[in-house]
C-alpha positions as CSV (number, residue, x, y, z in Angstrom):
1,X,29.9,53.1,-27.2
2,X,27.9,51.0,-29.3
3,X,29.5,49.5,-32.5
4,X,28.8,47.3,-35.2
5,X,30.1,43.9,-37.1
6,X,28.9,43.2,-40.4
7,X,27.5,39.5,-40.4
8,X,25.7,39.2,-43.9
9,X,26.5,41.3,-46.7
10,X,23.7,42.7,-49.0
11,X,24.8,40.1,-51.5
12,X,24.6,37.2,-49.4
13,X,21.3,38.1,-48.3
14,X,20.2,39.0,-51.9
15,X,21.7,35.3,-53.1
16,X,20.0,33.8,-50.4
17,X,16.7,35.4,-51.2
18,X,16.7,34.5,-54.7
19,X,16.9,31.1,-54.0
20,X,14.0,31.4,-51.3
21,X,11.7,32.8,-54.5
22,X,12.5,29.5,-56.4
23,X,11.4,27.5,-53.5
24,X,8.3,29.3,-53.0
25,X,7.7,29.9,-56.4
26,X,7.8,25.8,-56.9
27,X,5.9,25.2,-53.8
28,X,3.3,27.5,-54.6
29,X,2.8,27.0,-58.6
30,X,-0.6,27.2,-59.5
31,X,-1.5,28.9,-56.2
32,X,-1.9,32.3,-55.1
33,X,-1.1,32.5,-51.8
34,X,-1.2,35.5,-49.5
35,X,2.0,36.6,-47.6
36,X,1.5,38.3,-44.6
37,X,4.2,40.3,-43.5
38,X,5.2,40.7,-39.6
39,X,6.2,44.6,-39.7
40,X,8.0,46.5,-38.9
41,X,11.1,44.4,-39.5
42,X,10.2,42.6,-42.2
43,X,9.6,45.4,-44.9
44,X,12.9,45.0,-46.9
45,X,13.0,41.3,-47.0
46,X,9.5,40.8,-48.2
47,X,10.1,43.7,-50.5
48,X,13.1,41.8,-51.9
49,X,11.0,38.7,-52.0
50,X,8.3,39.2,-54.1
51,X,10.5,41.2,-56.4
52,X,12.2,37.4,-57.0
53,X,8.6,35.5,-56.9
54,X,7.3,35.1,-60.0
55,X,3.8,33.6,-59.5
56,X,1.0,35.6,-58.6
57,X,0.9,36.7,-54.8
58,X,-1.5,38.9,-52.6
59,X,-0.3,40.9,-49.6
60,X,-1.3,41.8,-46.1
61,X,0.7,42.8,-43.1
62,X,-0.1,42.1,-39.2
63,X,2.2,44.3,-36.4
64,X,2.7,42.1,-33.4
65,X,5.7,42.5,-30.9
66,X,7.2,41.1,-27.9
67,X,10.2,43.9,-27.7
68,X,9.4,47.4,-27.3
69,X,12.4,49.5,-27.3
70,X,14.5,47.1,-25.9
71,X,16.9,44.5,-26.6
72,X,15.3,41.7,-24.6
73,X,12.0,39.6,-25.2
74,X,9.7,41.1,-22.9
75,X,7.8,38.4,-23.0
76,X,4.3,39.6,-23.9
77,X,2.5,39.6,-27.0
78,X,0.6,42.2,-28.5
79,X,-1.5,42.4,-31.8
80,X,-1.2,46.2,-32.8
81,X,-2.0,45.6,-36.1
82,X,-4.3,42.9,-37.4
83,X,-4.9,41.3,-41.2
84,X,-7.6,43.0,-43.2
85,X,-7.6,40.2,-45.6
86,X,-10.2,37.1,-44.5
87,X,-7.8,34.5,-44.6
88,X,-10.5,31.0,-44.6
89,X,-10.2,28.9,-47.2
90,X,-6.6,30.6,-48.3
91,X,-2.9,29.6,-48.6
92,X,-0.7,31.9,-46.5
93,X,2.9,32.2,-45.9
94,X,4.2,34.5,-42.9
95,X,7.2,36.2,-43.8
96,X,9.1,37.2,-41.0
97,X,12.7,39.0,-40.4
98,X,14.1,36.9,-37.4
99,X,12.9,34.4,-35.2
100,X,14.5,34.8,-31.5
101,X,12.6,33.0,-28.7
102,X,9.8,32.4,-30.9
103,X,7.1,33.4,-28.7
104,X,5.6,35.9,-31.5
105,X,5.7,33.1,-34.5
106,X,4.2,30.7,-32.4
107,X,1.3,32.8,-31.0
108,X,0.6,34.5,-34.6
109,X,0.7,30.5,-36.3
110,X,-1.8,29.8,-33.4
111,X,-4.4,32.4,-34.3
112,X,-3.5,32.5,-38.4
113,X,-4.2,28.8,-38.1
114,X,-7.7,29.4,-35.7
115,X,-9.1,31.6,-39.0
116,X,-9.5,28.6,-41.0
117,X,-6.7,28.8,-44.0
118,X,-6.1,25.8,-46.4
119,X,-2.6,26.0,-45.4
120,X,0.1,27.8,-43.6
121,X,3.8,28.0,-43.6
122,X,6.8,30.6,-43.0
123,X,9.4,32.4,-44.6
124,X,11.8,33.6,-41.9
125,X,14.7,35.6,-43.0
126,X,16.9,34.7,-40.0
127,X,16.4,32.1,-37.0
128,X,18.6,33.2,-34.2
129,X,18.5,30.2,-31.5
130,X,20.0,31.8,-29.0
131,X,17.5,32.6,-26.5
132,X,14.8,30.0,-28.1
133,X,11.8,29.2,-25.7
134,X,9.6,27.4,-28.2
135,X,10.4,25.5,-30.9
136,X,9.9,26.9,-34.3
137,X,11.0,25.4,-37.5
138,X,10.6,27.7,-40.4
139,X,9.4,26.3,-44.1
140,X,11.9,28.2,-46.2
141,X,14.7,29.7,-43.9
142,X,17.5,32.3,-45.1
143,X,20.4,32.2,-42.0
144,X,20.8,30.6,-38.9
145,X,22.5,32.5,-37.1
146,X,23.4,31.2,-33.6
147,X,23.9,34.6,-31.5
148,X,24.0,38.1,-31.0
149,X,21.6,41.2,-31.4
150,X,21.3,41.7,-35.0
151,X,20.5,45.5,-37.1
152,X,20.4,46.3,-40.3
153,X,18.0,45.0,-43.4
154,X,14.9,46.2,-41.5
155,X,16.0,45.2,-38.2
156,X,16.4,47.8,-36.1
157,X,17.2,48.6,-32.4
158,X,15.3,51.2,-30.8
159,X,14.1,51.8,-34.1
160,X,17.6,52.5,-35.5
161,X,19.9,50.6,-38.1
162,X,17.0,49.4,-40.7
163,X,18.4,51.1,-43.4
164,X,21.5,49.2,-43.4
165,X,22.1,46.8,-46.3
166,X,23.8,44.3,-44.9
167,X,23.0,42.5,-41.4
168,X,25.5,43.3,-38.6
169,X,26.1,42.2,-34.3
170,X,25.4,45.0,-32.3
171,X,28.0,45.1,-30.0
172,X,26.5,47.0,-27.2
């Protein structure tokens, strides 16, 4: 029987989301960077994002994933869905749901930062340390969050549990 344990409610996360606008809005001020948004996870939080960003933005999305259907890393990388934005030349921020081992962030900071951008930095919603493999230290960070296998918010399991508002343990 699976079951579930709220962790974040929808207004921490909106509070903390808010305040990860200002940074980025401060950062960023006579800018227009591009976010690029790691799907499928990260749809609600970069939705919620740019609704709090007040400077000008542009948008893509890249689809890279290291899980499956799983709940387990499975340790290899794959690019389903690439950028159609050329990035030389621009600022971009990578807005991402969770970092877990941080295989994916690393490998995606490695080829974003092989296209030639001015700069690049990250907006990761949660970093979950648990099973880390490579260091990643996120630019504007939401929750650390030390363990467990989180749904809700966009993230899912098996593709279930995105529409949640708040962030909850799965309790497998």
């Amino acid at each position: 029987m699976v079951s579930k344990r709220l962790i974040l409610s929808e207004e921490q996360i909106q509070q903390r989301v808010r305040e990860l606008a200002a940074h980025i809005d401060h950062d960023y001020e006579n800018k227009t960077p591009v976010l690029v948004g790691v799907l499928n996870g990260v749809f609600r939080f970069i939705a919620d994002l740019t609704r709090y960003i007040t400077i000008p933005v542009q948008f893509d999305f890249i689809r890279i994933s290291s899980y499956g259907m799983g709940s387990e890393s499975c340790g290899q990388i794959r690019l389903t869905k690439d950028v159609d934005m050329d990035l030389a030349g621009r600022h971009v921020l990578v807005v991402e749901d969770i970092v877990d081992s941080g295989l994916t962030l690393n490998c995606l900071l490695k080829d974003l930062e092989a296209r030639g951008v001015a700069s690049l930095k990250t907006c990761v919603l949660i970093d979950k340390t648990e099973r880390r493999e490579q260091a990643v230290s996120p630019d504007y960070l939401g929750f650390v969050i030390e363990e467990g296998f989180l749904v809700g918010y966009g993230l899912d399991y098996a593709e279930e549990y995105r529409y949640l508002n708040g962030i909850y343990h799965l309790e497998l």
